[in-house]
Biopython code that builds the backbone (N, CA, C, O; Angstrom):
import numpy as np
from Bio.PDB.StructureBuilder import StructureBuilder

atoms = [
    (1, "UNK", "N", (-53.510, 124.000, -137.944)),
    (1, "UNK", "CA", (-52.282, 123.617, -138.621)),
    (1, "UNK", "C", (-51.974, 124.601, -139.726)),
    (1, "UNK", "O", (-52.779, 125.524, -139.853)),
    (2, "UNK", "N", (-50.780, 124.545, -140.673)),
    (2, "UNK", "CA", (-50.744, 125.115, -142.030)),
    (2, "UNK", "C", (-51.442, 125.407, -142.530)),
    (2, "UNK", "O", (-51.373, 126.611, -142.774)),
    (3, "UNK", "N", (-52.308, 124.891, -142.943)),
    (3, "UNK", "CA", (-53.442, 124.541, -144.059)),
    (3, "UNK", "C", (-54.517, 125.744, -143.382)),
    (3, "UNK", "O", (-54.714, 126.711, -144.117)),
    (4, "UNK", "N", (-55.033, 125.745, -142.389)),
    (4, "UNK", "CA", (-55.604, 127.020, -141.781)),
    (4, "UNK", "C", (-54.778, 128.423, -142.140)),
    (4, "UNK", "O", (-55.122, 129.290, -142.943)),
    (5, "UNK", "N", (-53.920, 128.396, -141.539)),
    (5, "UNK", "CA", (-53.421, 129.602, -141.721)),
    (5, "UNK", "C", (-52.458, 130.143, -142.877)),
    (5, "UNK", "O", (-51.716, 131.109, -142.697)),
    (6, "UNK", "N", (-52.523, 129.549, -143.887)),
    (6, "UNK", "CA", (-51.712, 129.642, -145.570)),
    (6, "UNK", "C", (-53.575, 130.736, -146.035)),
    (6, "UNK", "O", (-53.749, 131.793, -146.642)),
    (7, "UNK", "N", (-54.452, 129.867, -145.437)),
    (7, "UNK", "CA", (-55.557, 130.285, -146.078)),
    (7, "UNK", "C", (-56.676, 131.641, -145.305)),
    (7, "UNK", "O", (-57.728, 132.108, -145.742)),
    (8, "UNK", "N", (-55.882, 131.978, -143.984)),
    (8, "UNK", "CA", (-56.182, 133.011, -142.738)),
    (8, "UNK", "C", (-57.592, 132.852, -142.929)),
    (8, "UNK", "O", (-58.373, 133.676, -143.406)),
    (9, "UNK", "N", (-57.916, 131.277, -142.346)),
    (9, "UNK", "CA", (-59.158, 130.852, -141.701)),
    (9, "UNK", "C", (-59.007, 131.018, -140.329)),
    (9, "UNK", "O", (-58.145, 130.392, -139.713)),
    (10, "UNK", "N", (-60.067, 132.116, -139.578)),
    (10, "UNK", "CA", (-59.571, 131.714, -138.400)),
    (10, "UNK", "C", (-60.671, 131.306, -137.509)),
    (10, "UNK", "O", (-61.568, 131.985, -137.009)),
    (11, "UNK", "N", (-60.390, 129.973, -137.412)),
    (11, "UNK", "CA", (-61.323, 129.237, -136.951)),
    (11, "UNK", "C", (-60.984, 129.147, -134.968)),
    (11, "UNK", "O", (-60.051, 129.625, -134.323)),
    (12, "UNK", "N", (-61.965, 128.487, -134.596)),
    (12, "UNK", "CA", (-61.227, 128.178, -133.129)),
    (12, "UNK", "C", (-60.113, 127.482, -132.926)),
    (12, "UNK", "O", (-59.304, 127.808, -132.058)),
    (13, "UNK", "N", (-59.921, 126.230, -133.874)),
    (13, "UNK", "CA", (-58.415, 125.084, -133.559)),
    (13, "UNK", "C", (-57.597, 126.521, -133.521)),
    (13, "UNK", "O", (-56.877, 126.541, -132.523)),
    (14, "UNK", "N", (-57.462, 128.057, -134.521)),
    (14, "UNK", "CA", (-56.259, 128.096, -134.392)),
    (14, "UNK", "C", (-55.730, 128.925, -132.855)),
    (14, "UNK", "O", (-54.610, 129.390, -132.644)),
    (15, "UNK", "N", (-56.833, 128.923, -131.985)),
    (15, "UNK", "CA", (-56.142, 128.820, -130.540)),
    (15, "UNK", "C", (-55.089, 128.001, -130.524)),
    (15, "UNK", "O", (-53.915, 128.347, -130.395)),
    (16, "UNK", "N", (-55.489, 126.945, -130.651)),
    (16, "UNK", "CA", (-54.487, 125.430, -130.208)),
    (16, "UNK", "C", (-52.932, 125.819, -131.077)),
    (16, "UNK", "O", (-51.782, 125.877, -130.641)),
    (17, "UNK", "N", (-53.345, 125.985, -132.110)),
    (17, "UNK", "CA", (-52.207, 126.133, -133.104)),
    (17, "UNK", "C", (-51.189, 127.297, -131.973)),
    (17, "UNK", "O", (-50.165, 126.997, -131.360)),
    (18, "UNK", "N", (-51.999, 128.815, -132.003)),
    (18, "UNK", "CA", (-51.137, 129.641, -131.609)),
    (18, "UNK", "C", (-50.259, 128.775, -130.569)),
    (18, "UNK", "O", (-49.142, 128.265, -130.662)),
    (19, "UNK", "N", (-51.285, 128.822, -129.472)),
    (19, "UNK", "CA", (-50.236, 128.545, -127.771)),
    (19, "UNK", "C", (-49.461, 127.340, -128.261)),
    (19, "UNK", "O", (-48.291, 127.590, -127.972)),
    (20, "UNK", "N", (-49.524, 126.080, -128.897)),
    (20, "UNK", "CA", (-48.641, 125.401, -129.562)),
    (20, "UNK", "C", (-47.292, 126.004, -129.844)),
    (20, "UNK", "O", (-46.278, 125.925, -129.151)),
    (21, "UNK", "N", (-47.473, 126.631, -131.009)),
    (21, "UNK", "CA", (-46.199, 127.830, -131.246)),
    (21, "UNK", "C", (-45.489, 128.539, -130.473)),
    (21, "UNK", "O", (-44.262, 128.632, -130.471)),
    (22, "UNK", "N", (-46.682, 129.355, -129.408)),
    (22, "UNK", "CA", (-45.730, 130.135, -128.612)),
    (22, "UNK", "C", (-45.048, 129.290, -127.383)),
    (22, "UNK", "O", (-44.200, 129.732, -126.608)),
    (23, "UNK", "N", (-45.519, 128.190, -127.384)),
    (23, "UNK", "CA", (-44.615, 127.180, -126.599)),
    (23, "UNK", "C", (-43.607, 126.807, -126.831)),
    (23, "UNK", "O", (-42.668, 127.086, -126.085)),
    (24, "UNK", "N", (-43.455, 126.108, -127.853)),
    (24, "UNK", "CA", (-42.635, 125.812, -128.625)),
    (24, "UNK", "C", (-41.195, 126.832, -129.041)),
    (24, "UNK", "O", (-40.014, 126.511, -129.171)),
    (25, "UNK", "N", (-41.911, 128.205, -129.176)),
    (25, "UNK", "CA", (-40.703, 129.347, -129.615)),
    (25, "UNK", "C", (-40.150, 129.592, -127.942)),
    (25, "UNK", "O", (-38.990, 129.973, -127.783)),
    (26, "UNK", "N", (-40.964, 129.373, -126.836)),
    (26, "UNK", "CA", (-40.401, 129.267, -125.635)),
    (26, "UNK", "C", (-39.269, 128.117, -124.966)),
    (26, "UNK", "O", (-38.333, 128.316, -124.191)),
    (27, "UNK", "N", (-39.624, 127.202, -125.421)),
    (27, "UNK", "CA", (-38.720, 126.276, -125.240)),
    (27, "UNK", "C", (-37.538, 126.427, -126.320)),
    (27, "UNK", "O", (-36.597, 125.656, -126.135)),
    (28, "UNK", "N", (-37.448, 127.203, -127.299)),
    (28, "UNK", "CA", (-35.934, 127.178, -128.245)),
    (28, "UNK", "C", (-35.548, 128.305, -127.409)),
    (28, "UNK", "O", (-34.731, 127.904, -126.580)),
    (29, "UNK", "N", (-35.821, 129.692, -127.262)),
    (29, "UNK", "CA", (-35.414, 130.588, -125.908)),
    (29, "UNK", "C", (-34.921, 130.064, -125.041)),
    (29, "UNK", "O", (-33.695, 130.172, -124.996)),
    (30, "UNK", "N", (-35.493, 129.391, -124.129)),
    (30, "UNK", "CA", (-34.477, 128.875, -122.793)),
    (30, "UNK", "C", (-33.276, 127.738, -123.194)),
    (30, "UNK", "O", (-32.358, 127.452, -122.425)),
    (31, "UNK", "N", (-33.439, 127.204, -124.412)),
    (31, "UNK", "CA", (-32.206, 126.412, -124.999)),
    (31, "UNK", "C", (-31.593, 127.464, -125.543)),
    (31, "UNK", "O", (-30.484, 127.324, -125.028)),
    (32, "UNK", "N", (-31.517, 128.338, -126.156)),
    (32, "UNK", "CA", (-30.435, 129.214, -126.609)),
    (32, "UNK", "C", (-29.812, 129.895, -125.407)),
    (32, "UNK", "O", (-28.596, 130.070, -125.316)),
    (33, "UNK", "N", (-30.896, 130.363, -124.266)),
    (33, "UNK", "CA", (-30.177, 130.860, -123.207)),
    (33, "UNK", "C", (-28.952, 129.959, -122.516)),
    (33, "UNK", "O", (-27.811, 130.372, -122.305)),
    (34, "UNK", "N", (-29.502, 128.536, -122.195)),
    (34, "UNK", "CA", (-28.830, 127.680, -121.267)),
    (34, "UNK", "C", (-27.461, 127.545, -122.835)),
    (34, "UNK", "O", (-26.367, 127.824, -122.345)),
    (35, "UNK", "N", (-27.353, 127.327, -123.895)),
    (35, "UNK", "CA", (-26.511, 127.310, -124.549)),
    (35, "UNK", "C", (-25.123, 128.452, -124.582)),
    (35, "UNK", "O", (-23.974, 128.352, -125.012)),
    (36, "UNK", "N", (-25.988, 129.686, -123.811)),
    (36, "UNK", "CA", (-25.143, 130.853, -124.209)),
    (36, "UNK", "C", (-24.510, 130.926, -122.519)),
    (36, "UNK", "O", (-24.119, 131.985, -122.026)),
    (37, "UNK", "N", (-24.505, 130.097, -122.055)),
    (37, "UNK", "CA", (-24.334, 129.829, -120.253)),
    (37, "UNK", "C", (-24.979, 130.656, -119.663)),
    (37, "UNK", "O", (-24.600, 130.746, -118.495)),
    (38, "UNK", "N", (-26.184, 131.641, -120.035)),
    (38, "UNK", "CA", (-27.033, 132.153, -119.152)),
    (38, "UNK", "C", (-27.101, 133.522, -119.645)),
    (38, "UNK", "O", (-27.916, 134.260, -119.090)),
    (39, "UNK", "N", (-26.420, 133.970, -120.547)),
    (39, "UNK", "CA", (-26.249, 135.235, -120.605)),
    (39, "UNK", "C", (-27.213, 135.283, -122.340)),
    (39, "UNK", "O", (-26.950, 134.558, -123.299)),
    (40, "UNK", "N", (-28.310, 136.348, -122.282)),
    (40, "UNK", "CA", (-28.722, 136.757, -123.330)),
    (40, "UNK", "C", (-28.034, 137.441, -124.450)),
    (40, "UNK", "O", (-27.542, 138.569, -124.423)),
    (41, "UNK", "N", (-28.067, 136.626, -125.416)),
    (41, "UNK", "CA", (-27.422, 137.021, -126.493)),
    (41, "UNK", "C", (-28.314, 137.936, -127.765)),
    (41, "UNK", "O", (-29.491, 138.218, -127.541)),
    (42, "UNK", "N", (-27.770, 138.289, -128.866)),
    (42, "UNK", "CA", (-29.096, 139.203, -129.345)),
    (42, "UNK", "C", (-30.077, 137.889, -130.602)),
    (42, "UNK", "O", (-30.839, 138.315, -131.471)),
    (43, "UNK", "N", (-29.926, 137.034, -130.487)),
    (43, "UNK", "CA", (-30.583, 136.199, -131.291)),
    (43, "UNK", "C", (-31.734, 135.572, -130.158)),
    (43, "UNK", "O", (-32.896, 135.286, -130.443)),
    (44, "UNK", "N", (-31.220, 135.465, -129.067)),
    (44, "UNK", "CA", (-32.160, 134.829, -127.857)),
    (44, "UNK", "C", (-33.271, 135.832, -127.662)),
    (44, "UNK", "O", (-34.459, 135.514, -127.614)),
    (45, "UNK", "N", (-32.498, 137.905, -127.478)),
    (45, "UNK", "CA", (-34.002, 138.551, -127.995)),
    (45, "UNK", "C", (-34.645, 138.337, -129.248)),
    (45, "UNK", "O", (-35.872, 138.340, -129.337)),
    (46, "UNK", "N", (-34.047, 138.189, -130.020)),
    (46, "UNK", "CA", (-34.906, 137.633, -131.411)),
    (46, "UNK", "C", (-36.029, 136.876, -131.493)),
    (46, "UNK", "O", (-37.021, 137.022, -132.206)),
    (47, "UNK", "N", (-35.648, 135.699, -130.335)),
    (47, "UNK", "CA", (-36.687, 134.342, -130.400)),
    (47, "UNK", "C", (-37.661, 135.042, -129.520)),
    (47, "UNK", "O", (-38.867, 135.057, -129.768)),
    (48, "UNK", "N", (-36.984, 135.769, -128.225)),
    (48, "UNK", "CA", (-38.009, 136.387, -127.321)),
    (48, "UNK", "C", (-38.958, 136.914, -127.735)),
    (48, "UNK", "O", (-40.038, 136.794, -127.156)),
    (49, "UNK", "N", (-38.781, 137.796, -129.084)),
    (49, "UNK", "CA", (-39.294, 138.882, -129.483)),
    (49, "UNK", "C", (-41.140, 138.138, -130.908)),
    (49, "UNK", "O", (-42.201, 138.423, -131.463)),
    (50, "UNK", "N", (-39.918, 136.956, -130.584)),
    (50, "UNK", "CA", (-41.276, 136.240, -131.211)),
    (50, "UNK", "C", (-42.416, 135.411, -130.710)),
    (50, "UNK", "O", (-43.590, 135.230, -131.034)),
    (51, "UNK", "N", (-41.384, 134.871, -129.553)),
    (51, "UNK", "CA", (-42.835, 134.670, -129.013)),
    (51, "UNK", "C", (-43.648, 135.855, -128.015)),
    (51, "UNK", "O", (-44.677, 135.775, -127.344)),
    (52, "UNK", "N", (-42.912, 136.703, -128.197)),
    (52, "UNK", "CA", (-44.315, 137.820, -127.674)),
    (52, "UNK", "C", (-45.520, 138.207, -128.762)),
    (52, "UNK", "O", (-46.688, 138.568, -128.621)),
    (53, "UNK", "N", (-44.273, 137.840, -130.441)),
    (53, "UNK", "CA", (-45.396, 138.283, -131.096)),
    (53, "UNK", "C", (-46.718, 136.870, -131.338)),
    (53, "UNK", "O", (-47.938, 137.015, -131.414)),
    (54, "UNK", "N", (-45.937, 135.619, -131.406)),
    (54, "UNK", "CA", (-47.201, 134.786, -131.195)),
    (54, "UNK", "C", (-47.860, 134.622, -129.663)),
    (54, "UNK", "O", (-48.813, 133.879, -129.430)),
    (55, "UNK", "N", (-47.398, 135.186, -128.980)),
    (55, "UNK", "CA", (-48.333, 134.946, -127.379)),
    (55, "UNK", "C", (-49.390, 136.504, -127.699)),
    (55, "UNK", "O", (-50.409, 136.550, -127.009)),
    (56, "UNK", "N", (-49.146, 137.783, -128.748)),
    (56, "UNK", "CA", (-50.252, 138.627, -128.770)),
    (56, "UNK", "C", (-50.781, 137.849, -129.601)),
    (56, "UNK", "O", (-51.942, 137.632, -129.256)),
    (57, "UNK", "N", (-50.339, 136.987, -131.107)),
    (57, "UNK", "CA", (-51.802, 136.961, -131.812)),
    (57, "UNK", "C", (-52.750, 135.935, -131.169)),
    (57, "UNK", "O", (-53.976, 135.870, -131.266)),
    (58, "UNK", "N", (-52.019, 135.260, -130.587)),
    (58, "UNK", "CA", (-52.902, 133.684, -128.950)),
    (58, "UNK", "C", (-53.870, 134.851, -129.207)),
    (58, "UNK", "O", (-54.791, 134.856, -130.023)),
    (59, "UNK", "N", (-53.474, 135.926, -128.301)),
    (59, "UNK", "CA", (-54.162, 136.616, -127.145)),
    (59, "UNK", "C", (-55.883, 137.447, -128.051)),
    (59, "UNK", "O", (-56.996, 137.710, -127.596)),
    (60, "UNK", "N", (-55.254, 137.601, -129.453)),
    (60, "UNK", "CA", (-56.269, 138.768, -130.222)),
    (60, "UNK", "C", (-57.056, 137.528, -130.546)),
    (60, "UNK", "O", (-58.280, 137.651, -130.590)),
    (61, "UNK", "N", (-56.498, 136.303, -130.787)),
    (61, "UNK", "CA", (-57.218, 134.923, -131.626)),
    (61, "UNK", "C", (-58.728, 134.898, -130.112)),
    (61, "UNK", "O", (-59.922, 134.668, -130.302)),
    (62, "UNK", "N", (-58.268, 135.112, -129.212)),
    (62, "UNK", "CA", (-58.961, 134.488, -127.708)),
    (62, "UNK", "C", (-60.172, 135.895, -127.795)),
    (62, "UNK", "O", (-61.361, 135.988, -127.489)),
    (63, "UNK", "N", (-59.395, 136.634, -128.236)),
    (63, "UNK", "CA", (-60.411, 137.928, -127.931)),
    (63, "UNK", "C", (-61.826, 138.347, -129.455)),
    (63, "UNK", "O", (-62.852, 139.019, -129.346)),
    (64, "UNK", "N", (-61.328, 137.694, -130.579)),
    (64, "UNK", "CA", (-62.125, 137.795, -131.798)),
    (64, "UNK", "C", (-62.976, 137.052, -131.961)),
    (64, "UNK", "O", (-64.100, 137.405, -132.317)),
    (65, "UNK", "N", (-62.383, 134.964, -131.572)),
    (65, "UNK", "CA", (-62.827, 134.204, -132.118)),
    (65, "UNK", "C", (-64.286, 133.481, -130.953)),
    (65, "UNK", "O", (-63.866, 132.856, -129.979)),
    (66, "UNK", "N", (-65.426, 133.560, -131.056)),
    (66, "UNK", "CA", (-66.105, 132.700, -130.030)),
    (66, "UNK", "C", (-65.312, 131.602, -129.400)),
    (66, "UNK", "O", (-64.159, 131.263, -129.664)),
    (67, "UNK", "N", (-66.282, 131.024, -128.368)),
    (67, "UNK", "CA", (-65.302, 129.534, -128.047)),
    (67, "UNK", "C", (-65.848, 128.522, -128.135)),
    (67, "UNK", "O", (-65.238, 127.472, -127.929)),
]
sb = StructureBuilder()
sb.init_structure("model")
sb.init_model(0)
sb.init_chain("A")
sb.init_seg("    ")
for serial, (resi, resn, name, xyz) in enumerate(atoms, 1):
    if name == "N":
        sb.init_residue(resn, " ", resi, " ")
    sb.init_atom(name, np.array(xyz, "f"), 0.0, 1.0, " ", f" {name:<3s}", serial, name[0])
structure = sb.get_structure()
């Protein structure tokens, strides 16, 4: 949660936390898309652009932290 990462503990929960997030920033993406009738707008790369950046730190969290 917050409280982990205000304090960049990085424990194992914050797996859960990341893919949480990058779910989450995935599902406002395909609502901005279906909002824009299908056509990518430059705020929809915006959101895109974030959850690539929380689907890499998932990915570095999976690769640093034991399990």
């Amino acid at each position: 949660s917050g409280a982990r990462l205000g304090g960049c503990q990085l424990t194992p929960d914050i797996r859960v936390d990341l893919a949480t997030a990058a779910a989450a920033i995935d599902d406002c993406a395909t609502l901005l898309l279906r909002a824009a009738g299908g056509a990518p707008t430059p705020l929809h790369r915006m959101v895109l652009l974030d959850r690539d950046r929380a689907v890499l730190a998932l990915r570095l969290a999976m690769l640093l932290l034991p399990s």
